[in-house]
C-alpha positions in Angstrom: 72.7 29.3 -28.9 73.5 31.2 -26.3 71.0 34.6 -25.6 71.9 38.1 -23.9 68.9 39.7 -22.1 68.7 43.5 -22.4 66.9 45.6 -20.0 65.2 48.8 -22.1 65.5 52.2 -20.4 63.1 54.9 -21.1 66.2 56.1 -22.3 66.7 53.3 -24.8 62.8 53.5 -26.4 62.8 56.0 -29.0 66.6 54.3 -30.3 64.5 50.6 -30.0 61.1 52.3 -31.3 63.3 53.6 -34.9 64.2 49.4 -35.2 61.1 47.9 -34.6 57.3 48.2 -34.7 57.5 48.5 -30.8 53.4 49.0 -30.4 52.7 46.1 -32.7 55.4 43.9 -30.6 54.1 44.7 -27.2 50.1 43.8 -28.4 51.3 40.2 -29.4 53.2 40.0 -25.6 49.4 40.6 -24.7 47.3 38.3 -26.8 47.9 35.2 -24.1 47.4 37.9 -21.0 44.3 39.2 -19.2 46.4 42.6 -18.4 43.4 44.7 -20.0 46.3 47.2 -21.6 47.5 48.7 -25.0 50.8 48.5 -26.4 50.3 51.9 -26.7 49.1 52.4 -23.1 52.3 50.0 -22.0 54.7 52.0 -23.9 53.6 55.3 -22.0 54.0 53.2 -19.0 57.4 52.2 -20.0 58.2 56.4 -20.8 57.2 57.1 -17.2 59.2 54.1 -15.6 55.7 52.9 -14.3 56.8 49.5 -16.4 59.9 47.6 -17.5 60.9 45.7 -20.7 63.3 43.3 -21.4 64.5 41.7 -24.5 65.7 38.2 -25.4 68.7 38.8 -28.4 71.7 36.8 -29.3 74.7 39.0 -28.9 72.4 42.8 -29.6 69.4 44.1 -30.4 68.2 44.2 -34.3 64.9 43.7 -35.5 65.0 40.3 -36.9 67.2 38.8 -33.8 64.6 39.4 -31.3 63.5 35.9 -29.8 61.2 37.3 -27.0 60.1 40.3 -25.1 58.7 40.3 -21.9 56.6 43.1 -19.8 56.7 44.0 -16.0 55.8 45.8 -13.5 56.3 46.3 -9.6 53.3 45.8 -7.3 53.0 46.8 -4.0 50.5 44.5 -2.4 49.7 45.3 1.9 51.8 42.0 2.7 54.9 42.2 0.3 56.4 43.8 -3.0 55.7 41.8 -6.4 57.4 41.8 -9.9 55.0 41.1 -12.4 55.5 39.5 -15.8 52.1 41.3 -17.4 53.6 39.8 -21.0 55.9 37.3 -22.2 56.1 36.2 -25.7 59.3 34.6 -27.4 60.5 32.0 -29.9 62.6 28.7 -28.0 61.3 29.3 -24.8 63.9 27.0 -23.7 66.8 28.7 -25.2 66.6 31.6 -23.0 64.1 30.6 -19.6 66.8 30.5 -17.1 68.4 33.6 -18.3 65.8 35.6 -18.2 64.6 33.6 -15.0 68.2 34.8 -13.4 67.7 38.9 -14.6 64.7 38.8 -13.2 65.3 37.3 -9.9 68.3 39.6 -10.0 66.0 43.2 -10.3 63.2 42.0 -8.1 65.5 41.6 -5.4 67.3 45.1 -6.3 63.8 46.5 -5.8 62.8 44.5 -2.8 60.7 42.7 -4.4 59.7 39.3 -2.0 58.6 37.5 -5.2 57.9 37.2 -9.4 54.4 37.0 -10.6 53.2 36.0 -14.0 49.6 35.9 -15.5 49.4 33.9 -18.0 46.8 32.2 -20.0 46.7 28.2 -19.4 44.0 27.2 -21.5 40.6 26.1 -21.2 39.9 23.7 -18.3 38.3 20.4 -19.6 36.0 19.9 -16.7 34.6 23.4 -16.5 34.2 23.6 -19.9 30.8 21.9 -20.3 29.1 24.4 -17.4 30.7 27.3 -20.1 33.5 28.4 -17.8 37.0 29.3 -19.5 39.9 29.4 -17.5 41.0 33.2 -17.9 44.5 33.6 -16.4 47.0 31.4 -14.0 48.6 32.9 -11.6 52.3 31.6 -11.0 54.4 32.9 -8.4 57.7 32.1 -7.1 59.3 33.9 -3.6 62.5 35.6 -3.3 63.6 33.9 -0.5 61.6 30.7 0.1 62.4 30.4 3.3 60.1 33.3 4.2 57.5 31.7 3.4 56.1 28.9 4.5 53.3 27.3 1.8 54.6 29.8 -1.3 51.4 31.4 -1.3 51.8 34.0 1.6 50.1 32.2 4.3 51.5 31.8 7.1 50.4 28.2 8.9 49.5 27.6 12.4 51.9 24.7 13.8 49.0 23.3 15.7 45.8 21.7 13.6 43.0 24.0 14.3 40.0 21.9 16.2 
């Protein structure tokens, strides 16, 4: 089944907030995120434009044909410009990856954006678990334009070994 991604306005919140329980939606996005926020304190976000939302639906919005909501946000770091994915949740990831994949891409580069970050929860790590250490948050990142970059993690490489 094919899946439309809509991109949710401050404009569009109190029409979306009258269909669903919009708080109650955004805290699951943040059950598998170390974003240390509300659904409350995202929506005020969203009102201000500090924060973006987007929603995974068939053909339109309506509360039971939401298959996943996602959560950003635009970082300025010192050494480039960063959409962040601070929550993701959703039903058939599969169904609707690449499409949301391709809006994305497509407003990070509208805002300059030189790449996509998402924190998300991996899971414990089985040899770090015995010493009591729980893997809080992965940090996956993908650049704009790859060939900017050298290693895709914003470091910049020497072409000569260091001795």
């Amino acid at each position: 089944m094919k899946h439309a991604i809509f991109f949710c306005t401050p404009a569009d919140l109190p029409a979306l907030e009258e269909l669903i329980d919009l708080p109650a939606l955004l805290e699951e996005t943040l059950v598998h995120t170390v974003a240390g926020i509300s659904g409350d304190q995202i929506i005020e976000s969203l009102r201000q434009n500090k924060m973006q939302l987007w929603l995974v639906a068939p053909h339109r919005v309506e509360p039971l044909s939401i298959k996943a909501i996602c959560v950003t946000e635009i970082r300025q770091y010192p050494r480039w410009k960063a959409l962040n994915v601070v929550g993701l949740v959703g039903d058939k990831m599969s169904e609707w990856q690449d499409a949301m994949d391709e809006s994305l891409m497509h407003f990070a580069k509208e805002q300059k954006c030189e790449r996509i970050e998402c924190y998300v929860r991996k899971g414990l790590v089985r040899k770090l678990a015995p010493l009591g250490y729980r893997q809080m948050a992965v940090v996956l990142g993908k650049w704009i334009d790859a060939s900017s970059h050298e290693d895709g993690l914003g470091y910049r490489h020497r072409t000569q070994a260091v001795r």
